[in-house]
N, C-alpha and C positions, 0 to 999 in steps of 0.2 A: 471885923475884917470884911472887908468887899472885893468884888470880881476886878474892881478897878485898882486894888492892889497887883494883883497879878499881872493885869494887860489894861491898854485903854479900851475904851469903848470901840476906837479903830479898829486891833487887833483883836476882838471879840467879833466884829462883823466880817472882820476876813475871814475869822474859824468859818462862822455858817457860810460864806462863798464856797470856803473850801468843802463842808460835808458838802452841799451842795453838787458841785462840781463832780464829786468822787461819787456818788450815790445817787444823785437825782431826785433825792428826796426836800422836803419843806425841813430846814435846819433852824434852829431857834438855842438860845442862850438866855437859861433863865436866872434870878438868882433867887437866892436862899427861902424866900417869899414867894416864890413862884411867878416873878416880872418878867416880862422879855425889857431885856436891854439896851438892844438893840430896835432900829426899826426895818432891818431888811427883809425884806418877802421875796422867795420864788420859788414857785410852787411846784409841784409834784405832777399837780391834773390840776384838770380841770374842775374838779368836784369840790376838792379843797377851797376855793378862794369862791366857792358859793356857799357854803359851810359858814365863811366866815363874813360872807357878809348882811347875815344877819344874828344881830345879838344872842337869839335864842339859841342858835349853830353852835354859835362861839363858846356858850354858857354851856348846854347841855352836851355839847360834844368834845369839844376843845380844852375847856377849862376843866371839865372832870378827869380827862383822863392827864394831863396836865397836873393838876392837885395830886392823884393817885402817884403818878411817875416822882413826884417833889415828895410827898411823905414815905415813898418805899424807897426808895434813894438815901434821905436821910438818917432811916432807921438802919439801910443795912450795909450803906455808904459800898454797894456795888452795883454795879451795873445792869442794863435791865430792857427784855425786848418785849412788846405786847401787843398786844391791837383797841384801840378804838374802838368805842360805839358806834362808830360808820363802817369801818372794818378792815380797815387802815395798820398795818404794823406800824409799830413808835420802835425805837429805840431809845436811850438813853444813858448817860455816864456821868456819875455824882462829878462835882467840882470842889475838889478838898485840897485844903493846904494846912499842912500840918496836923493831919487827921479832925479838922474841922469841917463842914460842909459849908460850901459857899453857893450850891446851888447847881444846875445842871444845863448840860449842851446833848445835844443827839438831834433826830430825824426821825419823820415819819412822811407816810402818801403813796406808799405802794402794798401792794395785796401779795401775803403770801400764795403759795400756790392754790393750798384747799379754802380760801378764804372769800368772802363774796361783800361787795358795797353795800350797804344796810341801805338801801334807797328807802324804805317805806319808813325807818326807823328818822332817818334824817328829813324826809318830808315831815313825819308826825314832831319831831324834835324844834323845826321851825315854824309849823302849823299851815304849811304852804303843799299843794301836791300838785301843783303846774312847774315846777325847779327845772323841768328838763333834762335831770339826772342821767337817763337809759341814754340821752343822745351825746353824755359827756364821758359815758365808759370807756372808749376806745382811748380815752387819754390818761388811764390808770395804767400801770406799767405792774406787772408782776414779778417777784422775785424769792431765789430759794434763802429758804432758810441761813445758808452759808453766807450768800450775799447781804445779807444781813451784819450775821458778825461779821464778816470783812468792812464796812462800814461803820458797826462799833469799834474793829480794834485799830482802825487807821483814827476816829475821833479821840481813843483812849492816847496812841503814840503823838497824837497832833498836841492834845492839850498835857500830855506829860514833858512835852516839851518846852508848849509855851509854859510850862508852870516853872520848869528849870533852869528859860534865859535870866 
């Protein structure tokens, strides 16, 4: 079974407009494999889409915690909020139909309250320490904990929905 059971590829990139939209966050649609599906980007900060545009970012920052969210997801087929090695809250919500896992949708790119951007960690993670980072802070947005799950359970009722047309 695949995600393109459920919706097409269309309505899989509306979902991430939509977290988007509701949260403010970089929204992604992965499947069972851990792929994004989709190929829409918009992002969170500024920090992110320097993150990602070098491999090493993407590798050691992105794709770990990405892998992490896909194997705890599938084991415990619930839902799931954490931060990044940059220091980024994720959230995310397994993709199951018919108590199978098809993979998962959520958001991440903003900073809990007590939480702080791993500048030195993401410089040393892409081997670069001119990124600019300090001057791209003011575009990281903070939010509480609540706001959080309010963006998990609006992604939970968004996709229990599309799972029920």
């Amino acid at each position: 079974m695949e995600l393109t059971d459920i919706a097409s590829l269309e309505k899989w990139e509306e979902f991430e407009k939509e977290i988007h939209n509701q949260s403010g966050m970089n929204a992604c649609v992965y499947n069972n494999q851990g792929n994004r599906v989709t190929s829409y980007l918009a992002f969170a900060n500024e920090i992110c889409p320097t993150i990602k545009s070098f491999p090493e970012g993407i590798a050691a920052i992105c794709a770990m915690v990405n892998q992490h969210f896909g194997a705890e997801l599938a084991r415990t087929k619930k839902p799931l909020i954490d931060e990044c090695d940059a220091g980024f809250v994720k959230f995310a919500v397994p993709i199951l139909l018919k108590g199978e896992f098809l993979g998962t949708v959520g958001g991440c790119g903003h900073l809990l309250p007590d939480s702080e951007v791993e500048t030195f960690l993401i410089e040393k993670a892409i081997g670069k320490d001119d990124l600019g980072l300090e001057a791209k802070m003011d575009t990281v947005k903070r939010v509480s904990e609540e706001e959080v799950k309010e963006s998990l359970s609006f992604v939970q009722t968004y996709l229990d929905n599309l799972i029920s047309e």
